[in-house]
PyMOL commands that place a pseudoatom at each C-alpha (Angstrom):
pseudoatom trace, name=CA, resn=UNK, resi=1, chain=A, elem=C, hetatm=0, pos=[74.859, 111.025, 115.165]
pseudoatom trace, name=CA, resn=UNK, resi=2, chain=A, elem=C, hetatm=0, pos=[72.449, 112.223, 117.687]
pseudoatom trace, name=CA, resn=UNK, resi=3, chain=A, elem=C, hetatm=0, pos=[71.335, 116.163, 118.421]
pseudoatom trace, name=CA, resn=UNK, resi=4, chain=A, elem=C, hetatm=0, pos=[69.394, 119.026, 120.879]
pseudoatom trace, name=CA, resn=UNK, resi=5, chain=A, elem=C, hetatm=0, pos=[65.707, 119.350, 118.641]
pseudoatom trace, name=CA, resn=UNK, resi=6, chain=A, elem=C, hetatm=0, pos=[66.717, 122.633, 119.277]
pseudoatom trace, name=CA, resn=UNK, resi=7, chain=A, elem=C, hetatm=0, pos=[70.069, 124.977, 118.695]
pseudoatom trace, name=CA, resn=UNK, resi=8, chain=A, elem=C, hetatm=0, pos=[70.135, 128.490, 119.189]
pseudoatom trace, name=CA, resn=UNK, resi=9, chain=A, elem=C, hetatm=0, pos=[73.390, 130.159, 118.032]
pseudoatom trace, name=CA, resn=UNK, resi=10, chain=A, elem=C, hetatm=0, pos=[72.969, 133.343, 120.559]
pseudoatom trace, name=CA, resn=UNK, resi=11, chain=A, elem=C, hetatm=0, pos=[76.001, 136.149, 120.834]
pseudoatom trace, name=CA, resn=UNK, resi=12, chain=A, elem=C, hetatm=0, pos=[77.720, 134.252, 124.109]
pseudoatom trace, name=CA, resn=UNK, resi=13, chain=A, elem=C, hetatm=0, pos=[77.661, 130.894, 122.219]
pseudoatom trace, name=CA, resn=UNK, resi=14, chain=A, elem=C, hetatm=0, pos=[75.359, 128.302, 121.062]
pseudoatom trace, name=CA, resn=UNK, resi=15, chain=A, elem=C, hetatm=0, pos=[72.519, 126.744, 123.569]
pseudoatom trace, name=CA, resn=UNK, resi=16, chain=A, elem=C, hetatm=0, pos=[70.702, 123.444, 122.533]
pseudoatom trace, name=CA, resn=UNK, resi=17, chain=A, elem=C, hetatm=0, pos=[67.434, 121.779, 124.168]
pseudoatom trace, name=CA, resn=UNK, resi=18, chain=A, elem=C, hetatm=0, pos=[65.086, 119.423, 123.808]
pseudoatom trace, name=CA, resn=UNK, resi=19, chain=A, elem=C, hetatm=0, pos=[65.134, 115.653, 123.104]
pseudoatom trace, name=CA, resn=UNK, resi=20, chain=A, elem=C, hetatm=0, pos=[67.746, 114.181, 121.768]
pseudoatom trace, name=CA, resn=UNK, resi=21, chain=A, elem=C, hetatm=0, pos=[67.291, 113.092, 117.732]
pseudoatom trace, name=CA, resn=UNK, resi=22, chain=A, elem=C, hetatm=0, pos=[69.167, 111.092, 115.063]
pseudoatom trace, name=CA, resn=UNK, resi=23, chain=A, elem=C, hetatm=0, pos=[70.267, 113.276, 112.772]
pseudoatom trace, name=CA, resn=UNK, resi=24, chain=A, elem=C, hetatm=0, pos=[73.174, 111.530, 110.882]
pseudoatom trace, name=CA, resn=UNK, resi=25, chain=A, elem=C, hetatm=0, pos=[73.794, 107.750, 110.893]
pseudoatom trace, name=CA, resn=UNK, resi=26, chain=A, elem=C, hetatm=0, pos=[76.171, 105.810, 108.511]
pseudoatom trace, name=CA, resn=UNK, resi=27, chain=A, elem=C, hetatm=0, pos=[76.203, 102.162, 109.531]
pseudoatom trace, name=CA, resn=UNK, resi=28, chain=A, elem=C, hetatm=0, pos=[77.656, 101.548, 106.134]
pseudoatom trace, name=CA, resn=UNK, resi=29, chain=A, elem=C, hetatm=0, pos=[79.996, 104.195, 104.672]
pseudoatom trace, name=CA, resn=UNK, resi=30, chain=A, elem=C, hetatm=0, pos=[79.027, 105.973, 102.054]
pseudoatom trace, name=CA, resn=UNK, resi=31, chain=A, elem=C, hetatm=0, pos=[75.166, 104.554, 101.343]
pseudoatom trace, name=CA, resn=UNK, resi=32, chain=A, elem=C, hetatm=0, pos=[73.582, 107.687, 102.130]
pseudoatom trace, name=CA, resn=UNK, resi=33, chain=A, elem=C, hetatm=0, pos=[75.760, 109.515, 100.391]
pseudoatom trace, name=CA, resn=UNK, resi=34, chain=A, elem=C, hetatm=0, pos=[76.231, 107.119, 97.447]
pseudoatom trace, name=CA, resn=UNK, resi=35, chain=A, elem=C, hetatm=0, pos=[73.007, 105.372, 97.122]
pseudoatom trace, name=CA, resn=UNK, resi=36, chain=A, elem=C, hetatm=0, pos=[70.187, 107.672, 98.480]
pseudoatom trace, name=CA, resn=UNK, resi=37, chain=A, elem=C, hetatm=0, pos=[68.745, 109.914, 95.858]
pseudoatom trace, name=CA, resn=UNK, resi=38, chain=A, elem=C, hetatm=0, pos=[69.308, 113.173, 97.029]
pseudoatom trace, name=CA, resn=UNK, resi=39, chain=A, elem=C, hetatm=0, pos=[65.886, 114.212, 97.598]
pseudoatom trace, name=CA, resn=UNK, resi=40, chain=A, elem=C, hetatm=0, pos=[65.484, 111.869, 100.465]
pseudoatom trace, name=CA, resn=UNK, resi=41, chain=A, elem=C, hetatm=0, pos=[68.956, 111.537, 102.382]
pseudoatom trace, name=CA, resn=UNK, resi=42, chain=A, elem=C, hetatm=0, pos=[67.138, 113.653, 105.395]
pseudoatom trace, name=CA, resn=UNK, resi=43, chain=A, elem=C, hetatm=0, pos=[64.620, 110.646, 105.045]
pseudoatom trace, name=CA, resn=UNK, resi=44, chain=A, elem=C, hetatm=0, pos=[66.830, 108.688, 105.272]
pseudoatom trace, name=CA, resn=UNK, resi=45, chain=A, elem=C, hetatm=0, pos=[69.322, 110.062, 107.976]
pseudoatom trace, name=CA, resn=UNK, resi=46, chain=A, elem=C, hetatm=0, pos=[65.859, 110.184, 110.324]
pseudoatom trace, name=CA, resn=UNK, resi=47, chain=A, elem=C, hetatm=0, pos=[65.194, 106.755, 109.783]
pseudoatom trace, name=CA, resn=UNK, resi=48, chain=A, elem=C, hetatm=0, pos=[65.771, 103.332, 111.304]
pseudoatom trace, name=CA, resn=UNK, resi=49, chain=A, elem=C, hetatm=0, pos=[67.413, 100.323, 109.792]
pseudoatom trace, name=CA, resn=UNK, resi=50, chain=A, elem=C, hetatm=0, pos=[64.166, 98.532, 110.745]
pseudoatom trace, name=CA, resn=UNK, resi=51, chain=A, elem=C, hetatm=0, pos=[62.573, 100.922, 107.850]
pseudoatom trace, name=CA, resn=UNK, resi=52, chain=A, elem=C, hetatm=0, pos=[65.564, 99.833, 105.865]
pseudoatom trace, name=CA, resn=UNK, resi=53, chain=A, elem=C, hetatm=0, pos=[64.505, 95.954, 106.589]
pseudoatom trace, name=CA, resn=UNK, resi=54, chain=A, elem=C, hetatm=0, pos=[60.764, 96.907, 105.705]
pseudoatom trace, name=CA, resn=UNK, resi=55, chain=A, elem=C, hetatm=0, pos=[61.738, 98.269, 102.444]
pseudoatom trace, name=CA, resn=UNK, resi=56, chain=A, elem=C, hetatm=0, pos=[61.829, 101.904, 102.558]
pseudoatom trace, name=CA, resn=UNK, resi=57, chain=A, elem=C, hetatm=0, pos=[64.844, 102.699, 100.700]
pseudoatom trace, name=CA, resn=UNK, resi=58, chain=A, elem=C, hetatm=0, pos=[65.269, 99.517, 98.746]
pseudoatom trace, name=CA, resn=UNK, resi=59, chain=A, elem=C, hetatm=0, pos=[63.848, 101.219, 95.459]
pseudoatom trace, name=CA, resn=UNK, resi=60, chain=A, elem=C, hetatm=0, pos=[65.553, 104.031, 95.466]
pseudoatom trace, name=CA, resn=UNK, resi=61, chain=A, elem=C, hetatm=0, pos=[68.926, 102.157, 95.916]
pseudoatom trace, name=CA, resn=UNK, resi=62, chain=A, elem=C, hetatm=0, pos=[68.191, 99.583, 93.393]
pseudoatom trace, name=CA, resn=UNK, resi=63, chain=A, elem=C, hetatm=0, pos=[67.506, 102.594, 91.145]
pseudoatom trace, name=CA, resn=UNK, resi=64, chain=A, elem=C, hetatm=0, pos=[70.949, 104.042, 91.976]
pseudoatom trace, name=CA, resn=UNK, resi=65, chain=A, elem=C, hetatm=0, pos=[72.704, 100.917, 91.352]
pseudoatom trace, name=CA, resn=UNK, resi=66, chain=A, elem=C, hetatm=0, pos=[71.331, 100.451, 88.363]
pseudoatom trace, name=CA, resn=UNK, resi=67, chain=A, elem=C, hetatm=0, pos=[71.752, 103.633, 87.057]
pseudoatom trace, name=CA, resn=UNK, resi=68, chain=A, elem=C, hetatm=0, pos=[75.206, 102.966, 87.766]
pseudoatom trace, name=CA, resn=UNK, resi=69, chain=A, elem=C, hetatm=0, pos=[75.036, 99.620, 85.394]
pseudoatom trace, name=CA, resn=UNK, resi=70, chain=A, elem=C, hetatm=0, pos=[75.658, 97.578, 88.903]
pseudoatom trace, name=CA, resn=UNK, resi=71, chain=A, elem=C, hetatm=0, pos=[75.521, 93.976, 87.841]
pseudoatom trace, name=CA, resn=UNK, resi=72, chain=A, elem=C, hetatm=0, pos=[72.332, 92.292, 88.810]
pseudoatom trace, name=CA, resn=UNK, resi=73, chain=A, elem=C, hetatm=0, pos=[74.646, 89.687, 91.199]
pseudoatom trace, name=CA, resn=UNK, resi=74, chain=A, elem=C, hetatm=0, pos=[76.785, 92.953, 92.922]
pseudoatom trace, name=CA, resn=UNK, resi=75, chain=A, elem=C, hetatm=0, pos=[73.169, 95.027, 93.303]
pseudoatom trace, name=CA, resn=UNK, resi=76, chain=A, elem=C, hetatm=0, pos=[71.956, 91.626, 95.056]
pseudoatom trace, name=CA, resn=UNK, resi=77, chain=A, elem=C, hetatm=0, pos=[75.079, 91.373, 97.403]
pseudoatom trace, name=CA, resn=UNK, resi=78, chain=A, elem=C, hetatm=0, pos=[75.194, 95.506, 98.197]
pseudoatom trace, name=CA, resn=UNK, resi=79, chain=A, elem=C, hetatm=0, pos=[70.763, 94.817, 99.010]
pseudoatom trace, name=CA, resn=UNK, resi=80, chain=A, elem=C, hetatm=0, pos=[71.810, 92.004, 101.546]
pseudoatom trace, name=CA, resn=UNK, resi=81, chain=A, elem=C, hetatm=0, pos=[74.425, 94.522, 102.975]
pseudoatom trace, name=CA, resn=UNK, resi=82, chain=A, elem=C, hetatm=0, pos=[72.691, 97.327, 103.832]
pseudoatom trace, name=CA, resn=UNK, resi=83, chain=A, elem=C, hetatm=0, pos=[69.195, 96.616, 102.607]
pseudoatom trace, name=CA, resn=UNK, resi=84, chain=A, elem=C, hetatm=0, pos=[67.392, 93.471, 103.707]
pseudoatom trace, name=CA, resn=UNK, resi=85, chain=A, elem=C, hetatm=0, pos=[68.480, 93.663, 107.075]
pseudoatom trace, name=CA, resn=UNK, resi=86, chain=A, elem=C, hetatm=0, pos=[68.794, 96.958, 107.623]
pseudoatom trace, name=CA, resn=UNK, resi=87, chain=A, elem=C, hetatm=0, pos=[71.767, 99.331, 107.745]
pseudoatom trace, name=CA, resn=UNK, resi=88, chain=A, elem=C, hetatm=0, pos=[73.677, 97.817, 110.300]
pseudoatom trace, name=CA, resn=UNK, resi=89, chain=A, elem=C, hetatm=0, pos=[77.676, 97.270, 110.486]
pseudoatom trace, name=CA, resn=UNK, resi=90, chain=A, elem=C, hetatm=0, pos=[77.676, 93.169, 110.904]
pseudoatom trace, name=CA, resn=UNK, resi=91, chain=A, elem=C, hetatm=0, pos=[80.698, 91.489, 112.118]
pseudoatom trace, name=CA, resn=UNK, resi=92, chain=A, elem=C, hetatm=0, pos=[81.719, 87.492, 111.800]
pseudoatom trace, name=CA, resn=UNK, resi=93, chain=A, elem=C, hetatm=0, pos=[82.665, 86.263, 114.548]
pseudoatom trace, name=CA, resn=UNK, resi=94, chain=A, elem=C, hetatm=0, pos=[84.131, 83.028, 113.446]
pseudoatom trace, name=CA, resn=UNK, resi=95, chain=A, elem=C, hetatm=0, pos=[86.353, 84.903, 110.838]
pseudoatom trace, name=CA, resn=UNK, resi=96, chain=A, elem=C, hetatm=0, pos=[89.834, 85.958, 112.605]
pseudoatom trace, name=CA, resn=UNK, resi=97, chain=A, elem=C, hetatm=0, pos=[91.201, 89.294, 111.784]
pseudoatom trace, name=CA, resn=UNK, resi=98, chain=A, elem=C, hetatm=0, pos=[95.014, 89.764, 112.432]
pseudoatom trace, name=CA, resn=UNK, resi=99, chain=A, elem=C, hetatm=0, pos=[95.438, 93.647, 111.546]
pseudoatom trace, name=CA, resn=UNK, resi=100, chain=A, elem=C, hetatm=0, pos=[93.918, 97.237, 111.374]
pseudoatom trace, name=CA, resn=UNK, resi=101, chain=A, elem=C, hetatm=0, pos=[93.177, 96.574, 107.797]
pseudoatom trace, name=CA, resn=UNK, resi=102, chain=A, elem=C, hetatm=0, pos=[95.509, 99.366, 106.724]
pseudoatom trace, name=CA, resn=UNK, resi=103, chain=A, elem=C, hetatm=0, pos=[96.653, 99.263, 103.263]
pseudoatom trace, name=CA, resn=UNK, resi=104, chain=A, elem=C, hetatm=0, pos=[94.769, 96.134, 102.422]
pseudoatom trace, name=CA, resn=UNK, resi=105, chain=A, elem=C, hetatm=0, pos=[92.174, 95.764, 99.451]
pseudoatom trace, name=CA, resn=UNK, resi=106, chain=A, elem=C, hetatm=0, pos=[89.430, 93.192, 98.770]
pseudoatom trace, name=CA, resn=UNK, resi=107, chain=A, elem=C, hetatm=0, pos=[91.241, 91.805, 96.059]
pseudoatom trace, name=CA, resn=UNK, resi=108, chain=A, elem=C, hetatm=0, pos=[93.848, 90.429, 98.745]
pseudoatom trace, name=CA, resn=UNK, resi=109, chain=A, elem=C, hetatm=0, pos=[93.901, 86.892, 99.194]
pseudoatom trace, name=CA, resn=UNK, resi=110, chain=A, elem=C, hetatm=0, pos=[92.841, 85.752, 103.040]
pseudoatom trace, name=CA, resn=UNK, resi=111, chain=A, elem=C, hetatm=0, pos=[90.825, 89.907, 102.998]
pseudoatom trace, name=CA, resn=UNK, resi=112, chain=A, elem=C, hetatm=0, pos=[89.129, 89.837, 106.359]
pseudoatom trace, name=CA, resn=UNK, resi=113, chain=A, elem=C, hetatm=0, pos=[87.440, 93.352, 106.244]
pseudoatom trace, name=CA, resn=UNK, resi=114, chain=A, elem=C, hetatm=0, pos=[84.871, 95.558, 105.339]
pseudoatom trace, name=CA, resn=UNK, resi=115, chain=A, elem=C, hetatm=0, pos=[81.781, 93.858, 104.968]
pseudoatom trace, name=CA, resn=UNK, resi=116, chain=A, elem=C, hetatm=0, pos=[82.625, 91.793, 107.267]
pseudoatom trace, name=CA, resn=UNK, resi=117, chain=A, elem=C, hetatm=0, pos=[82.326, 93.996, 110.094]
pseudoatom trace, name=CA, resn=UNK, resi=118, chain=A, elem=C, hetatm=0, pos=[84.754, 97.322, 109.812]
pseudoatom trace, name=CA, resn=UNK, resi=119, chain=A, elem=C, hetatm=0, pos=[87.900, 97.913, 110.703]
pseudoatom trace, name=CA, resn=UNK, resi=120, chain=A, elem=C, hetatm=0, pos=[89.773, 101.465, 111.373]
pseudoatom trace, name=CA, resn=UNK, resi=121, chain=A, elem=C, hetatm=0, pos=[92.083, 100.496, 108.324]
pseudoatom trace, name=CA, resn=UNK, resi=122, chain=A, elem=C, hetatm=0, pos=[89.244, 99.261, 105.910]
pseudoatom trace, name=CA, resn=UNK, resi=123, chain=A, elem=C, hetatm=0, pos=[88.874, 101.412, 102.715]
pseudoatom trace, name=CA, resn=UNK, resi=124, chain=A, elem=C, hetatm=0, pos=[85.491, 101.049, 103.194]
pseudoatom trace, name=CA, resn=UNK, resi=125, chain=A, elem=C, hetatm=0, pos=[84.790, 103.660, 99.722]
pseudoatom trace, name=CA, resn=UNK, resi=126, chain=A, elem=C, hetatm=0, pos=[87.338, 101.024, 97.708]
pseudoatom trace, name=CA, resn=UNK, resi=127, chain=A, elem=C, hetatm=0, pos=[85.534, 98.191, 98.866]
pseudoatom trace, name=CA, resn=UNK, resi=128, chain=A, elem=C, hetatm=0, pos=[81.909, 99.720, 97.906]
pseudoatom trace, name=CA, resn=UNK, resi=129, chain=A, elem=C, hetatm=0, pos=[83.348, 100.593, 94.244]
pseudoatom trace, name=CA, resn=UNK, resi=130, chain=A, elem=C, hetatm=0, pos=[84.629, 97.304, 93.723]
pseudoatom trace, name=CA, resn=UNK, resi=131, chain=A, elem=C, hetatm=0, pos=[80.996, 96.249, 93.691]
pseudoatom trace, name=CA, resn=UNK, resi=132, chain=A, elem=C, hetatm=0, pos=[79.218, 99.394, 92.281]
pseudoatom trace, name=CA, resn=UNK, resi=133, chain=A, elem=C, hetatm=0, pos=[81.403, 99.040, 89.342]
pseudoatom trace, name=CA, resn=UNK, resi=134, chain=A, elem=C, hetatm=0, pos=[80.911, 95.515, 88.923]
pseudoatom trace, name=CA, resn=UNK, resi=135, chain=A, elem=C, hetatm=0, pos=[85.014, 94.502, 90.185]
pseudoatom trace, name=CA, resn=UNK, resi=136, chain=A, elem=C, hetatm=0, pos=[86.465, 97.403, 86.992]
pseudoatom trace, name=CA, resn=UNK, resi=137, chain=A, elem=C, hetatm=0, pos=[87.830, 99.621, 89.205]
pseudoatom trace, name=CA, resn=UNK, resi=138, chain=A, elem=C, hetatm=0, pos=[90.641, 97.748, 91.533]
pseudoatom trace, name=CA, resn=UNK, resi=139, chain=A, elem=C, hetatm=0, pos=[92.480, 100.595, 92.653]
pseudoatom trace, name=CA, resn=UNK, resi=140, chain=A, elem=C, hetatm=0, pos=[89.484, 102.415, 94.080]
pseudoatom trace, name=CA, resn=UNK, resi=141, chain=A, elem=C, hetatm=0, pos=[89.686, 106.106, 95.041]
pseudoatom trace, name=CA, resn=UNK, resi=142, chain=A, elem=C, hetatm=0, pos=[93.754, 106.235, 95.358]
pseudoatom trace, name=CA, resn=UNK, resi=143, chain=A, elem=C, hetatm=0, pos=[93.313, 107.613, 98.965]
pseudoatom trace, name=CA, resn=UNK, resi=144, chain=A, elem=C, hetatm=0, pos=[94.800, 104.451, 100.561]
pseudoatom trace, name=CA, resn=UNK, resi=145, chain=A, elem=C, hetatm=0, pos=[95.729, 106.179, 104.275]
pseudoatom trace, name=CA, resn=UNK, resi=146, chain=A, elem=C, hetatm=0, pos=[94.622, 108.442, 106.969]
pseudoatom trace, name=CA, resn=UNK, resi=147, chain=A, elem=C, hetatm=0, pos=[97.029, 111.232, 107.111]
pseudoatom trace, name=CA, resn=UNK, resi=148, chain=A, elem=C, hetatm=0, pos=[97.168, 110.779, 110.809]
pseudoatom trace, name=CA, resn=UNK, resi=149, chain=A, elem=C, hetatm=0, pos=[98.067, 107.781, 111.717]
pseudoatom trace, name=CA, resn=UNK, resi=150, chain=A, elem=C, hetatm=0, pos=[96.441, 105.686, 113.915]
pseudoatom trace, name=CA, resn=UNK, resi=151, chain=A, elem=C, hetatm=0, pos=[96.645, 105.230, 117.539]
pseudoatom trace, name=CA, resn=UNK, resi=152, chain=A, elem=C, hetatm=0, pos=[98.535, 101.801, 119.040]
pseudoatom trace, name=CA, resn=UNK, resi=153, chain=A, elem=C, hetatm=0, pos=[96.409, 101.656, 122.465]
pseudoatom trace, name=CA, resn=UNK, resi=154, chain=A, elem=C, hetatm=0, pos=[92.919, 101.639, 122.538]
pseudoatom trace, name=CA, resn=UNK, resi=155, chain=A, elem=C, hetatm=0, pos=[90.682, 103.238, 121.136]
pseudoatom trace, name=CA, resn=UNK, resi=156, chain=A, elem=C, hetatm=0, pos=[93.030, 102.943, 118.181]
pseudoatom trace, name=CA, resn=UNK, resi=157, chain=A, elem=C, hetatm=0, pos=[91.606, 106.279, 116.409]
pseudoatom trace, name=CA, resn=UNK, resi=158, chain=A, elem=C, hetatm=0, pos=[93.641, 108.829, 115.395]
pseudoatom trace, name=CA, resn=UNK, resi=159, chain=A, elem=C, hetatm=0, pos=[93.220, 111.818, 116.738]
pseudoatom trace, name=CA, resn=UNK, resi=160, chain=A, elem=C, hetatm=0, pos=[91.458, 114.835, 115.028]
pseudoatom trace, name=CA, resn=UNK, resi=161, chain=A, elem=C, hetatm=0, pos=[92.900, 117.282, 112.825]
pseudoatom trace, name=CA, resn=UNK, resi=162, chain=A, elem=C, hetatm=0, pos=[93.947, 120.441, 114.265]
pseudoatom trace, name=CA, resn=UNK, resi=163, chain=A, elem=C, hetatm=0, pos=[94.046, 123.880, 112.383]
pseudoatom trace, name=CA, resn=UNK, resi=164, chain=A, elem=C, hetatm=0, pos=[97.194, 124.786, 110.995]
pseudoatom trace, name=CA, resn=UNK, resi=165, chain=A, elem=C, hetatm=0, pos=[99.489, 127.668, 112.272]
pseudoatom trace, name=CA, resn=UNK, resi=166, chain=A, elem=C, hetatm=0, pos=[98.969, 131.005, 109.201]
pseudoatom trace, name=CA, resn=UNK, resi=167, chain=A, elem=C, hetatm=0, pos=[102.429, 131.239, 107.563]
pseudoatom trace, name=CA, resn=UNK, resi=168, chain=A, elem=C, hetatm=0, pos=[100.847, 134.413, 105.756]
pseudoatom trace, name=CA, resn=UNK, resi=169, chain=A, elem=C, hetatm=0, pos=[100.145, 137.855, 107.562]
pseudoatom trace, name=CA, resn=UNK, resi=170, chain=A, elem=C, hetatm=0, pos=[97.273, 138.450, 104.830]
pseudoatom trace, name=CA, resn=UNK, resi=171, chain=A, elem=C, hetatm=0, pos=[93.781, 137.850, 107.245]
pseudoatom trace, name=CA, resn=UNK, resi=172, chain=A, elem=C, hetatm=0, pos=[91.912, 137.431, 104.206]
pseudoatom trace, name=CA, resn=UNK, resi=173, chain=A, elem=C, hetatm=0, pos=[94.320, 134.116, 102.769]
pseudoatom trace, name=CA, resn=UNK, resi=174, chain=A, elem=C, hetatm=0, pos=[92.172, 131.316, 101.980]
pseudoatom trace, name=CA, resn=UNK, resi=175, chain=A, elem=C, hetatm=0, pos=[94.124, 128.006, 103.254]
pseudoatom trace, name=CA, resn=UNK, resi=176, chain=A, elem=C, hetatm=0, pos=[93.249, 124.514, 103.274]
pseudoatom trace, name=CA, resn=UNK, resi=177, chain=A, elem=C, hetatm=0, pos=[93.722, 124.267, 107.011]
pseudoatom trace, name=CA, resn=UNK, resi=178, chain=A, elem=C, hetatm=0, pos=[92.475, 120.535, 106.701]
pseudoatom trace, name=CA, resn=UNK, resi=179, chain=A, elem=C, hetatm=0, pos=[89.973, 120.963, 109.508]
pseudoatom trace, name=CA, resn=UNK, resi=180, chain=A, elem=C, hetatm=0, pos=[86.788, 120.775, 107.168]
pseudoatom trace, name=CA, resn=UNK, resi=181, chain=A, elem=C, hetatm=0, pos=[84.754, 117.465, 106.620]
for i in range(1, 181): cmd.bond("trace and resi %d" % i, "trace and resi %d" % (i + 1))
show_as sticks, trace
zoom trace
C-alpha cells in the first residue's frame, strides 16, 4: 500500500502531500504479521523484496519459525517462499487452475493454489499453518469463506463491507458493524 509522506487531519477533512511511500505491502499473506518480530514490521513494511532476497529478514523469520517448532524441511520451503527471492506472489504458468479456489484446502488432491500464485478463494492463513505447524493442523483457522461473496465478472472481488443500519436508539451502543479490519 502506498501513501502522502504527509497527512494532516484539519477540521474540513484530511489533506495529504508529498511523495508517495510504501507503507504496507503483503506479497504473501500473513508474513509480516506472522513471521516479523514485532519490533521490526515498520522495517519491514518500508522495505523491498530485493532486501528480502539480500537477507534482511531471513533471521528473524527463521527465528519465528523455529520458535514455533517449524520442521527444518517446512522452515526451508516457507524461506524459498517469501525469503530467498524476495516477498513476491509467484504464479506457474504451466499449472492450470479451473476455479476461484473457494472452499478448497492444500490437502486436496490436484490443489492448484496458494503458493502457487493466489487466488481470490485461496485460504491463504490455512495454507501458511499447514506448514508452520509442520502439516498438524488440517483444518486451519475454521474461517473457510468471505462473508460476501464474490463477484462473477471481473474483477471478481467482492465488494466492501458497508456499515450496518443501528437497530438500537441508544448513541452510545457498541456494535460490531463489521466495517473494521
Amino acid at each position: 500500500m502506498m501513501r502522502n509522506m504527509n497527512t494532516d487531519v484539519l477540521p474540513e477533512g484530511i489533506r495529504t502531500s508529498g511523495e508517495f511511500r510504501q507503507v504496507e505491502r503483503m506479497g504473501n499473506p500473513a508474513v509480516n504479521v506472522a513471521l516479523i518480530p514485532f519490533n521490526r514490521k515498520d522495517e519491514h513494511n518500508f522495505a523491498t523484496p530485493e532486501d528480502d532476497a539480500n537477507g534482511q529478514f531471513a533471521p528473524a523469520i527463521v527465528d519465528t519459525l523455529t520458535a514455533l517448532r517449524t520442521s527444518a524441511a517446512n522452515i526451508a520451503t516457507l524461506a524459498d517462499l517469501v525469503v530467498t527471492n524476495g516477498d513476491y506472489l509467484r504464479l506457474d504458468l504451466t499449472t492450470p487452475n479451473n476455479s476461484l479456489g473457494v472452499l478448497e484446502r492444500i490437502t486436496d488432491a490436484g490443489y492448484t493454489g496458494y503458493p502457487n500464485g493466489r487466488r481470490l478463494g485461496d485460504d491463504t492463513v490455512d495454507v501458511l499453518l499447514f506448514f508452520i505447524t509442520n502439516q498438524t493442523i488440517l483444518t486451519g483457522d475454521n474461517v473457510d469463506s468471505n462473508d460476501v461473496p464474490l463477484n462473477s465478472t471481473f474483477p471478481f472481488f467482492a465488494p466492501s463491507q458497508q456499515p450496518r443500519p443501528r437497530t438500537d436508539s441508544d448513541e452510545n451502543l457498541v456494535i460490531d458493524d463489521n466495517t473494521r479490519n
